[in-house]
LUMKEGU-738813 format. One record per residue (C-alpha): residue number from 1; x, y, z. Coordinates in pm, whole numbers, plus 50000, padded with zeros to 5 digits. Example, Ala and Ser with C-alpha at 12.3 -4.5 7.8 and 13.67 -1.06 7.14 Angstrom:
BEGIN
{1; {51230; 49550; 50780}};
{2; {51367; 49894; 50714}};
//
This chain:
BEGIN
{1; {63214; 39195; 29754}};
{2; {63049; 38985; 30007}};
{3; {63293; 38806; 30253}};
{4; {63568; 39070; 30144}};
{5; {63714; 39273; 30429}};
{6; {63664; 39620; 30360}};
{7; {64035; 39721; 30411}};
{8; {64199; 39438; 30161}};
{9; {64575; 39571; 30256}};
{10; {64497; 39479; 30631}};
{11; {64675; 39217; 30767}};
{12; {64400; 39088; 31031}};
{13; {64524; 38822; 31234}};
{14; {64375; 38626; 31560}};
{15; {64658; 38602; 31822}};
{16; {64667; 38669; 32173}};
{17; {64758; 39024; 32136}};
{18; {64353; 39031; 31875}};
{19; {64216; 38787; 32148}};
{20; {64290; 39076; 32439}};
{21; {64191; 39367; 32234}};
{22; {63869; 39227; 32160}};
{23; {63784; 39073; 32520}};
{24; {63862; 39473; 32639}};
{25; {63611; 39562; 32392}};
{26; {63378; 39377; 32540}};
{27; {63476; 39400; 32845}};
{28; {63392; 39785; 32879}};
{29; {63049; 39761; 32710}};
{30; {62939; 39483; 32922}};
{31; {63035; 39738; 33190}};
{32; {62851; 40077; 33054}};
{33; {62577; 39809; 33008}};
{34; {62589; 39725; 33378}};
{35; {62634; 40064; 33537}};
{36; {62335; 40205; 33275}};
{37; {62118; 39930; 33442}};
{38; {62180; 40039; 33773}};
{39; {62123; 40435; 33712}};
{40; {61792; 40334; 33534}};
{41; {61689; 40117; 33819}};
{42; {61772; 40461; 34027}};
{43; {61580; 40644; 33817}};
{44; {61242; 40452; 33800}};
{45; {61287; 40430; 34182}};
{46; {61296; 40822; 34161}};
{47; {60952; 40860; 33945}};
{48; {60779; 40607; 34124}};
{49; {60580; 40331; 34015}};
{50; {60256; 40466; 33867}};
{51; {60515; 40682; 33608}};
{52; {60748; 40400; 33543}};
{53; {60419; 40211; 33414}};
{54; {60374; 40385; 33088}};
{55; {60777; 40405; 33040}};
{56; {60781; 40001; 33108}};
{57; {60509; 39961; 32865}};
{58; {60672; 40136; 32567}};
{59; {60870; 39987; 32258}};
{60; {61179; 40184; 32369}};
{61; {61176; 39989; 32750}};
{62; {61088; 39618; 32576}};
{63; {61386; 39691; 32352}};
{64; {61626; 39769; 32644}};
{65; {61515; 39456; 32822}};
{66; {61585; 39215; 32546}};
{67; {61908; 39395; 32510}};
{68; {61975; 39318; 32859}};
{69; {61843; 38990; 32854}};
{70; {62109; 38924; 32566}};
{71; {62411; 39061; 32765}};
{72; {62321; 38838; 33067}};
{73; {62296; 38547; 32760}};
{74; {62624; 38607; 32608}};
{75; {62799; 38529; 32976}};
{76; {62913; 38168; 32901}};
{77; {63016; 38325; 32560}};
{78; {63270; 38532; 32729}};
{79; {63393; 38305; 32980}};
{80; {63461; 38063; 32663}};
{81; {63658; 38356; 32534}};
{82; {63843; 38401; 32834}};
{83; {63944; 38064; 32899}};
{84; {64070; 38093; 32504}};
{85; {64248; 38399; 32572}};
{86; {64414; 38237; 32896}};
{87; {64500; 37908; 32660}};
{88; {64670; 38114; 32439}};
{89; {64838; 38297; 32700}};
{90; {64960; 37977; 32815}};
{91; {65093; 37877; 32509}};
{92; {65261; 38206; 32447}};
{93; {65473; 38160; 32757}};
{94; {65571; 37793; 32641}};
{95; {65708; 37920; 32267}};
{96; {65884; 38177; 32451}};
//
């Protein structure tokens, strides 16, 4: 079944109205992903630095950071997705 959608009797479809819905998507984890940065930076400011040590050193802390690293990689992806969803806009106002 690989490559099969998992609902056959959905039509899926990549339009403008797709194009939107995903870039919200995105749009509000790349938020929660910004605002749970800052309250962490809060928070280690709160414990001080000798605590934050052993927190910084663990598996849990090295995974966050490569997660955030990867957010702050996948900007130019979502400006590219952007300027598609604004292209499409474009067009959508021309066929209309």
């Amino acid at each position: 079944m690989e490559g099969k959608s998992q609902y056959p009797e959905a039509q899926l479809e990549w339009n403008l109205e797709s194009a939107e819905l995903a870039y919200g998507v995105i749009a509000r984890y790349v938020e929660h992903a910004q605002v749970s940065g800052i309250i962490i930076a809060m928070l280690a400011s709160a414990l001080g630095e000798e605590r934050v040590k052993s927190i910084a050193a663990s598996e849990y802390w090295q995974r966050y950071m490569a997660s955030k690293r990867s957010i702050a990689d996948a900007k130019q992806d979502v400006e590219r997705l952007t300027t598609l969803i604004e292209r499409m806009r474009e067009e959508s106002k021309g066929s209309e």
